[in-house]
C-alpha positions in Angstrom: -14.8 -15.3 17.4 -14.7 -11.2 17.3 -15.6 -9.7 14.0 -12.8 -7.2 12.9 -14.6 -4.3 12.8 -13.5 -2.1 9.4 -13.9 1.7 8.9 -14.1 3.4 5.7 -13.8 7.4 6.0 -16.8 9.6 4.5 -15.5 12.3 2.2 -12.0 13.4 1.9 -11.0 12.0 5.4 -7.9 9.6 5.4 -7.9 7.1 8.4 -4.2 6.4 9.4 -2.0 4.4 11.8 0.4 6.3 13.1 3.7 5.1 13.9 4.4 4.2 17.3 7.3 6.0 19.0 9.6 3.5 21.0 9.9 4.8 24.6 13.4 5.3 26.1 14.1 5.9 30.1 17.0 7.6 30.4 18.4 8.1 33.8 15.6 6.8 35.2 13.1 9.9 34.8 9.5 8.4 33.7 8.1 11.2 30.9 4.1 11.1 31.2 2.0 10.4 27.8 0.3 13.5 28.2 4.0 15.6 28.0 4.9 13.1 24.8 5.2 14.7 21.2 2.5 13.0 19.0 3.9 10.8 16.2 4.5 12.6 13.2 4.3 9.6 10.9 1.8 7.0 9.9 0.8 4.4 7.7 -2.8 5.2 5.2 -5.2 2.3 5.9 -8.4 3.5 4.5 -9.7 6.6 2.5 -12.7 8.1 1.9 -14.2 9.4 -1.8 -13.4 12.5 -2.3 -15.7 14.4 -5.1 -15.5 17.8 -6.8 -17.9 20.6 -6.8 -19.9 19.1 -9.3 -20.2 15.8 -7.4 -17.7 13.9 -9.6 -15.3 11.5 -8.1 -12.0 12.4 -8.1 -8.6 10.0 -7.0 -7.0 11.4 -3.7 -2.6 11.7 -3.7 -2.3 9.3 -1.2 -3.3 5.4 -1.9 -3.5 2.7 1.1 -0.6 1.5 2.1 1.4 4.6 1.7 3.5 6.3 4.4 2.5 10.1 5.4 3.5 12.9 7.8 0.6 14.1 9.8 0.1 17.2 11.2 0.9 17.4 15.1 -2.6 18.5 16.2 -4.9 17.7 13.8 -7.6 14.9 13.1 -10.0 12.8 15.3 -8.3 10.1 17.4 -10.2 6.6 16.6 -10.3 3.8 18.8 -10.7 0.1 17.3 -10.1 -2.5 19.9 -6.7 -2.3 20.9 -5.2 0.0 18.0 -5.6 3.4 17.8 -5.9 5.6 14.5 -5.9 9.2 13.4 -8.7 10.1 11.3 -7.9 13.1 9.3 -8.7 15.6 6.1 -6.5 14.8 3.4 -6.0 18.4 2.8 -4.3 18.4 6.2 -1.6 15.6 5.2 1.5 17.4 5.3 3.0 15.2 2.4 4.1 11.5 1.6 7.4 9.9 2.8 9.2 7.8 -0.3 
């Protein structure tokens, strides 16, 4: 049996899911991945520690679990097995979906 491999994000970096996009043929024209708008939603499922100037940890506005808006061209695509995750600053969160 496969261990489940885990990340956990150095610094302020937020690892997210993003929300996958349900793909609709219309007329029969096939749209390519690559012309595809990015999902602009995900799910938090790890964060880093994120520390002040004086090396003092300090809590991040976003918590696991919680449902975000990420930015269209921003982070690091991660790969882990068959998933795949943004990893991203987060500074560059656009903001929290309630």
């Amino acid at each position: 049996m496969a261990k489940e491999t885990k990340i956990r994000p150095l610094g302020a970096r937020v690892l997210v899911e993003p929300k996958e996009v349900k793909e609709e043929i219309k007329g029969g024209i096939y749209i390519p991945d690559t012309a595809k708008e990015k999902p602009m939603e995900g799910k938090v499922i790890a964060i880093g520690k994120k520390r002040d100037d004086d090396g003092k940890e300090i809590a991040f506005d976003v918590k696991v679990g919680d449902a975000v808006l990420l930015p269209k061209y921003g982070g690091t695509e991660v790969k882990i097995g068959d998933k795949t995750y943004q990893l991203v600053r987060e500074e560059d969160l656009l903001g929290v979906i309630e």
